[in-house]
KOLKOLVEX-21415 format. One record per residue (C-alpha): x, z, y; residue number from 0. Coordinates in pm, 1 decimal, always signed. Each point is the difference from the previous one (the first is absolute). Example, Ala and Ser with C-alpha at 12.3 -4.5 7.8 and 13.67 -1.06 7.14 Angstrom:
         c1         c3         c2   num
    +1230.0     +780.0     -450.0     0
     +137.0      -66.0     +344.0     1
! end
This chain:
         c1         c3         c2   num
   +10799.0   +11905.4   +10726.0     0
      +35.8     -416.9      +43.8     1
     +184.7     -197.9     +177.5     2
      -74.8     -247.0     +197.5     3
     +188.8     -347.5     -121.9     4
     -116.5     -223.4     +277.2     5
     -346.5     -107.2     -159.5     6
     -170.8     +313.3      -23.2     7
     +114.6     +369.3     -193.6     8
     +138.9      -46.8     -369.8     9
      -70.3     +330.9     -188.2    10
     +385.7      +76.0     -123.2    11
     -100.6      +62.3     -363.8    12
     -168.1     -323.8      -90.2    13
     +168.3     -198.4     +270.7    14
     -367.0     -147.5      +94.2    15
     -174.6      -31.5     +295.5    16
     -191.6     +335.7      +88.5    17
     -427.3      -40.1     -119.1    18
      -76.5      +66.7     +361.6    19
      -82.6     -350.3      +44.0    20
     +127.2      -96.3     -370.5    21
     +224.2     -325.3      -16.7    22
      -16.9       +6.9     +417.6    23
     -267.3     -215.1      +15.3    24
     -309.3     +239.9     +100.7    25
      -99.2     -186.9     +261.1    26
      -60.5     -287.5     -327.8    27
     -151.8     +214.9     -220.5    28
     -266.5     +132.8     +297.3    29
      -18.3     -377.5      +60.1    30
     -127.9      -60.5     -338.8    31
     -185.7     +320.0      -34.1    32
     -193.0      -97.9     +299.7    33
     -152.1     -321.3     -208.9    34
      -98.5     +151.7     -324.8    35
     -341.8     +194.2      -17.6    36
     -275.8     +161.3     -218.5    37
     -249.5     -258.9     -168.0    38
     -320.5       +0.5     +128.3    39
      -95.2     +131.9     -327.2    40
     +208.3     +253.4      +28.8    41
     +176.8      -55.7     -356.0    42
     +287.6     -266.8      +93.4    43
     +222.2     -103.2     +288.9    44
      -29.9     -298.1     +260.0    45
     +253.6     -193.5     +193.1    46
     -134.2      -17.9     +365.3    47
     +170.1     -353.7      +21.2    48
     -159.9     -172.4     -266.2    49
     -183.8     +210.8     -192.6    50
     +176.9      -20.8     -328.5    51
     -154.0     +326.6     -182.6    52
     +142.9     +217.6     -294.3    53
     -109.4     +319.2     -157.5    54
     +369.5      +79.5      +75.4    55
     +144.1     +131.4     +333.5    56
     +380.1      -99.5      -80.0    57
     -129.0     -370.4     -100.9    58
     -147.9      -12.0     +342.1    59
     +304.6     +120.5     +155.8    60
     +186.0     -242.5     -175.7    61
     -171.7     -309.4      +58.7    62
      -15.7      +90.8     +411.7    63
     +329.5     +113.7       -0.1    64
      +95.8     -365.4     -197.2    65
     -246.9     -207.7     +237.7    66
      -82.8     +113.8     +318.6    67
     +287.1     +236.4     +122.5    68
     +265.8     -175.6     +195.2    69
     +307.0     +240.8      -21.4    70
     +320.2      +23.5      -45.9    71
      -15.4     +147.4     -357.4    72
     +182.1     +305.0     -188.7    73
     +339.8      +23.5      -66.1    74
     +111.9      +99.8     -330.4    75
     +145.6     +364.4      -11.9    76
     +278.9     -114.4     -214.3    77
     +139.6     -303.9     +152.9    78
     -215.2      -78.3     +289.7    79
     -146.9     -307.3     -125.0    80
     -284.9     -106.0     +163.8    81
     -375.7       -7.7     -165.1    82
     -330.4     -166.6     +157.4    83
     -200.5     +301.6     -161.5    84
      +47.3     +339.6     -165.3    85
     -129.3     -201.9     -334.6    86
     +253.4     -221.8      +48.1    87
     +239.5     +289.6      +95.4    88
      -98.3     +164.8     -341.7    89
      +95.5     -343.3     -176.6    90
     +309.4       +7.4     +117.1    91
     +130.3     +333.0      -89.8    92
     -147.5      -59.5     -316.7    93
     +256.0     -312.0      -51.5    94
     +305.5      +73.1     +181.4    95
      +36.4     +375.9      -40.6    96
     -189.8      +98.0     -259.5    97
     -188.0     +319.8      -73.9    98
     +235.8     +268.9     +122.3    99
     -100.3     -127.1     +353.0   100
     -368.4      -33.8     -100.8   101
     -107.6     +334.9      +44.6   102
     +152.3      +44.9     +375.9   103
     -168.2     -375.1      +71.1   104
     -340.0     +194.2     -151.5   105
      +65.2     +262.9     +238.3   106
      -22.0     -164.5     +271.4   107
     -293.2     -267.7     -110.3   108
     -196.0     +321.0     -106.9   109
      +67.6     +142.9     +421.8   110
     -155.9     -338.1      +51.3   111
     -292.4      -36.3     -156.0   112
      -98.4     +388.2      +54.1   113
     -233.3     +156.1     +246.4   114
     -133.1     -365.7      +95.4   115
     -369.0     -108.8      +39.6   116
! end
């Protein structure tokens, strides 16, 4: 069971923040979910905003999440530091913790991205 560190539940093994709403930010990630859609082609993805297209559903979630989200970010499950987007997020860990922390970061990007439009 988790306990709850005054931001949200940290699962005791991997000392991270619980996938219910990933990084705590799930009102963010519906946020952004809420602007990407299906092409009207049906074989790519649209942002509602400006209608930047890709045949890629992360891309789109990227660039909306980058652009047109106002938010206050995710914190870095290692040392809290503060990202604009879970791209930028992914940077991060890549440079200042390297890969052991990778694959709990991909854990919680993967909780993300799934089960969205």
């Amino acid at each position: 069971e988790g306990y709850d560190d005054g931001s949200g539940m940290i699962d005791p093994n991997t000392g991270m923040p619980i996938a219910a709403g990933a990084d705590g930010n799930k009102d963010l990630i519906d946020e952004t979910w809420s602007k990407v859609s299906i092409g009207e082609d049906g074989t790519g993805f649209v942002c509602t905003v400006c209608s930047y297209t890709s045949k890629s559903k992360r891309a789109v979630f990227e660039h909306v999440e980058s652009k047109h989200v106002p938010g206050l970010g995710h914190h870095c499950p290692v040392c809290d530091h503060l990202c604009r987007s879970l791209n930028a997020l992914r940077s991060h860990v890549v440079r200042k913790h390297g890969s052991s922390s990778v694959s709990k970061l991909s854990a919680i990007i993967s909780h993300c991205m799934r089960n969205q439009t």
